[in-house]
C-alpha positions in Angstrom: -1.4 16.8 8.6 -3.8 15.9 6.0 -3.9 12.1 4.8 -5.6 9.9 2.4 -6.6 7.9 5.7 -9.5 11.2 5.9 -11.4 10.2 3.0 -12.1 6.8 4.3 -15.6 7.2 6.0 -16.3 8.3 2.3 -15.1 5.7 0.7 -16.4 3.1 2.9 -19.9 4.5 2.5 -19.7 3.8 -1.3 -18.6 0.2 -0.4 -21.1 -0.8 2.3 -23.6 -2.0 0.0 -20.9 -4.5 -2.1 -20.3 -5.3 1.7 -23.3 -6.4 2.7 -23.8 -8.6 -0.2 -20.6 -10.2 0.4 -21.6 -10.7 4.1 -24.8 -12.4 3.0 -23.3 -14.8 0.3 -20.6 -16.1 3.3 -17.4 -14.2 2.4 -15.1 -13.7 5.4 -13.4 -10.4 6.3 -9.7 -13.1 6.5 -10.8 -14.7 2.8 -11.0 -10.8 1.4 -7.7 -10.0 3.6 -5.6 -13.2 2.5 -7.0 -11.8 -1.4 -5.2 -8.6 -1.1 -2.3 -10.4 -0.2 -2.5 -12.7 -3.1 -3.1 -9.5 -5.5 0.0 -7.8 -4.2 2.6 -10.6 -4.7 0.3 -11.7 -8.2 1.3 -7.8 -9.6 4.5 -7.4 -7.4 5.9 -11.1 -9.8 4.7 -10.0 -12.9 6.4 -6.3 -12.6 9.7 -8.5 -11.7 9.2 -11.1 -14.4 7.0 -10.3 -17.3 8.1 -7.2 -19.1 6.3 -7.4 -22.7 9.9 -8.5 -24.2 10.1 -12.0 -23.3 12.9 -11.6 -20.8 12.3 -13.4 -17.7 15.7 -12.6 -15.6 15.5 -9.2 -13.5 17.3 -6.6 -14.7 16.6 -6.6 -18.2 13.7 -4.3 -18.9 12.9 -2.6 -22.2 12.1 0.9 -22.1 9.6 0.8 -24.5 7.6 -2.3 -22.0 7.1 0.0 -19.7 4.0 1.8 -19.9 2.0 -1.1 -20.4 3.3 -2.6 -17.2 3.0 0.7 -15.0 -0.7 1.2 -15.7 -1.0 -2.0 -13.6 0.1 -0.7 -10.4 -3.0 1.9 -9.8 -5.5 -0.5 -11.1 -4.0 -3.3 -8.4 -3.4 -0.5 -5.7 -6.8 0.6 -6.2 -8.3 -2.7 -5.9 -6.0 -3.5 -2.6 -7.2 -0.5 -1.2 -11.1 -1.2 -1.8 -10.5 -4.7 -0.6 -8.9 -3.5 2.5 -11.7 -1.4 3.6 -14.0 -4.1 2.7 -12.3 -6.6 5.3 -12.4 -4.0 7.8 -15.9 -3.3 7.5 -16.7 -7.2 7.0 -15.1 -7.8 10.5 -16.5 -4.9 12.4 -20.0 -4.2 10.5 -20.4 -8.3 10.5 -19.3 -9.5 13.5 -16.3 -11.2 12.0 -13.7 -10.0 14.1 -10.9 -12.4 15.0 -7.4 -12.8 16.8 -6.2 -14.4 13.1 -7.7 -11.6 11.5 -6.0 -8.8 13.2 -2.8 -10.8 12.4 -3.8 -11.2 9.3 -4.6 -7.5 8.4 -1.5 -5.8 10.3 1.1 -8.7 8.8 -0.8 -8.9 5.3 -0.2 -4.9 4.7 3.3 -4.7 4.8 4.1 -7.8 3.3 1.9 -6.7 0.5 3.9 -3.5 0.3 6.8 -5.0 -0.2 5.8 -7.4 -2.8 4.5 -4.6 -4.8 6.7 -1.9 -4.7 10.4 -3.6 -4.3 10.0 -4.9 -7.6 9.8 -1.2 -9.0 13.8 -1.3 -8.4 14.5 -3.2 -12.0 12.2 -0.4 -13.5 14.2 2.4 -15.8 13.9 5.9 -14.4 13.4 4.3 -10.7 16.3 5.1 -8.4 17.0 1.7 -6.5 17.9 3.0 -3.3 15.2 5.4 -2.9 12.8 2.2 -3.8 14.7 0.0 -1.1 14.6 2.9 1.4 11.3 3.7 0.9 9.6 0.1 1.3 12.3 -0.5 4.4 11.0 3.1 6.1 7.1 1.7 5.0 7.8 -0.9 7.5 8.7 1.0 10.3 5.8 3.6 9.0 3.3 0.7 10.1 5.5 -0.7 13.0 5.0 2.7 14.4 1.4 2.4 14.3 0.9 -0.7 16.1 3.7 -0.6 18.7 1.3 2.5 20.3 -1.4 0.0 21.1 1.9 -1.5 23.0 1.8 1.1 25.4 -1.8 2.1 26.1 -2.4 3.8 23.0 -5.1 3.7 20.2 -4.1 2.3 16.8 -2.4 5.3 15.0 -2.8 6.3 11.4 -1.9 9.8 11.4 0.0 10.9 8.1 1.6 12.6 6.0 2.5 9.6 4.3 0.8 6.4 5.5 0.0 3.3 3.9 -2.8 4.9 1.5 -0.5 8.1 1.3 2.0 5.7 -0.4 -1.0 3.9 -2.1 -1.7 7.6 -3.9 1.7 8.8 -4.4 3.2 5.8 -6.4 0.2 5.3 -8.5 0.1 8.5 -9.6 3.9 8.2 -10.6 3.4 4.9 -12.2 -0.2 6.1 -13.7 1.6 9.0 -15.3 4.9 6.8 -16.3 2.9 4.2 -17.9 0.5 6.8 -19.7 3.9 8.7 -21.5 5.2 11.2 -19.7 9.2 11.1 -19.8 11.3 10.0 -16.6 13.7 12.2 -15.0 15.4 13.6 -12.4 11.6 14.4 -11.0 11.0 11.0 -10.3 13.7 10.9 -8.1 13.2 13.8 -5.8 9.5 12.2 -5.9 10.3 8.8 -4.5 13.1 11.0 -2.0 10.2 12.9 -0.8 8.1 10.0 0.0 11.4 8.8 2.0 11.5 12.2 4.0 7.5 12.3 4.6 7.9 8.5 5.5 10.3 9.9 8.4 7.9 12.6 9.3 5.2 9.9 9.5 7.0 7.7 12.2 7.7 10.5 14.3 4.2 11.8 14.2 2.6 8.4 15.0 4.9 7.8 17.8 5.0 11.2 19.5 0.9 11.3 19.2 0.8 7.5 20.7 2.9 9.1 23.4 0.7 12.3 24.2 -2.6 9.6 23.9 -1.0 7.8 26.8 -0.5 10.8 29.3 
């Protein structure tokens, strides 16, 4: 099935010179990694605490806050994902591969994940337990990937709805949410479908780790 994850020699290309530059001035692919990281949980405290009203208990957002706080998630998710390839290519391109960096890069993603998009559950229009669902099933999503190394296998990253699927999805929801257009019952049956694709995902990553293996 077709995933974000195929664009990425693409964007990786636009990168490389921003990489190199980084590689020359002594950057390390774990100090870009652990940034990421620190992005995630900066956004993922603000969307819990700071709403634009001066309220700084969960719980009690103001419809009218948020728009301005939405717009954030893209931007950040955007950033994350840029800084993510930018490690990868650091370690590989740069010879800065490490046993603490593969820890850090499979460990720093889903914890990332989670700081950014469990807050969305004290956001109006966001159904809780499709939120809670979804980050819980973005676990396993990921677990799924790495457990095929496990057993022989490469390193799977087949979607539909991988870590950079989510990436898209969501901040295109909170892009449009934040620019005006009305919640509804839409968003719903959006975050629901990212649930059911999620599903999909770990089944597809597990059976192909399997087939790689025979």
């Amino acid at each position: 099935m077709v995933s974000v994850y195929d664009i990425k020699p693409a964007f990786q290309g636009l990168l490389r010179p921003m990489v190199k530059w980084l590689a020359r001035s002594g950057v390390t692919a774990n100090q870009v990694t652990l940034a990421a990281v620190v992005l995630s949980f900066g956004a993922g405290l603000w969307l819990a605490i700071d709403r634009g009203t001066g309220a700084t208990l969960p719980g009690l957002v103001d419809s009218e806050s948020i728009p301005r706080i939405l717009l954030m998630i893209p931007v950040v998710l955007f950033v994350r994902m840029a800084l993510n390839a930018i490690d990868g290519m650091l370690a590989r391109e740069h010879d800065m591969k490490s046993r603490l960096g593969a820890v850090l890069n499979e460990m720093g993603d889903v914890v990332s994940d989670v700081a950014l998009y469990l807050p969305l559950v004290w956001i109006v229009g966001f159904d809780e337990r499709a939120v809670i669902l979804l980050v819980i099933l973005g676990i396993i999503v990921e677990m799924s990937g790495v457990v095929s190394v496990q057993i022989g296998s490469s390193r799977r990253y087949d979607g539909p709805m991988g870590k950079s699927d989510r990436a898209f999805v969501l901040g295109a929801l909170c892009l449009l949410l934040g620019l005006g257009v009305p919640a509804g019952e839409w968003v719903s049956y959006l975050l629901w479908g990212i649930v059911v694709l999620e599903g999909v995902t770990v089944f597809q990553r597990s059976r192909k780790g399997l087939a790689e293996c025979n």
